[in-house]
N, C-alpha and C positions, 0 to 999 in steps of 0.2 A: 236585093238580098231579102229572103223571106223570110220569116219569123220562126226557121227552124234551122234555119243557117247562122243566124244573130250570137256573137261570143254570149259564154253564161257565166262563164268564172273568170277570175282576173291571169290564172294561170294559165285558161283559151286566149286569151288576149297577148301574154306575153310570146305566148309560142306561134300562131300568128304573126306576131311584128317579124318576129326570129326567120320565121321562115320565108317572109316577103324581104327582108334587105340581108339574109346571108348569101356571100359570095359577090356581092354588090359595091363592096368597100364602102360599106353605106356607116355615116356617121348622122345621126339627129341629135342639135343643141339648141338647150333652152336658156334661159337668162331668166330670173327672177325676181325681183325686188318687192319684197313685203308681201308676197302670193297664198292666201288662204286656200285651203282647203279642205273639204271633208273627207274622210277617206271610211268606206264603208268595210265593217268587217266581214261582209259575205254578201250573198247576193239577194238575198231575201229580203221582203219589202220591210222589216221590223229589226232589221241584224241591227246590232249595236257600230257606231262611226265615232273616226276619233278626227279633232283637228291639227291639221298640220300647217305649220308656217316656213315657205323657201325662200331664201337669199342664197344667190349664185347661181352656180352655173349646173345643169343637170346636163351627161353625155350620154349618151347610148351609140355605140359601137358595134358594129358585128364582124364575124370571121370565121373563115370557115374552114381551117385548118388541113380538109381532104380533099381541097379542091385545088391542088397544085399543079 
């Protein structure tokens, strides 16, 4: 991947995932316990991050409704 292919925003990212496992019955799960993280509020080298702490389970699911 070059460096002008490379996601920019967190929204490139989400649609991307969307668009590589719809229609796949693709399910991704995570498990957590005590999991830090930073989470940036944009993508600029200065943008302000907030912390987040997970316990449990995170799903992501897809489907794709038009593909019957």
């Amino acid at each position: 991947m070059t460096s002008s292919q490379e996601t920019q925003t967190w929204p490139e990212l989400a649609i991307g995932l969307y668009d590589k496992l719809t229609g796949r019955g693709a399910e991704i799960t995570y498990e957590f316990q005590d999991f830090k993280v930073i989470v940036p509020g944009g993508t600029a080298a200065n943008a302000p991050s907030a912390p987040w702490t997970l316990n449990g389970t995170l799903k992501i699911r897809t489907r794709d409704h038009q593909a019957k």
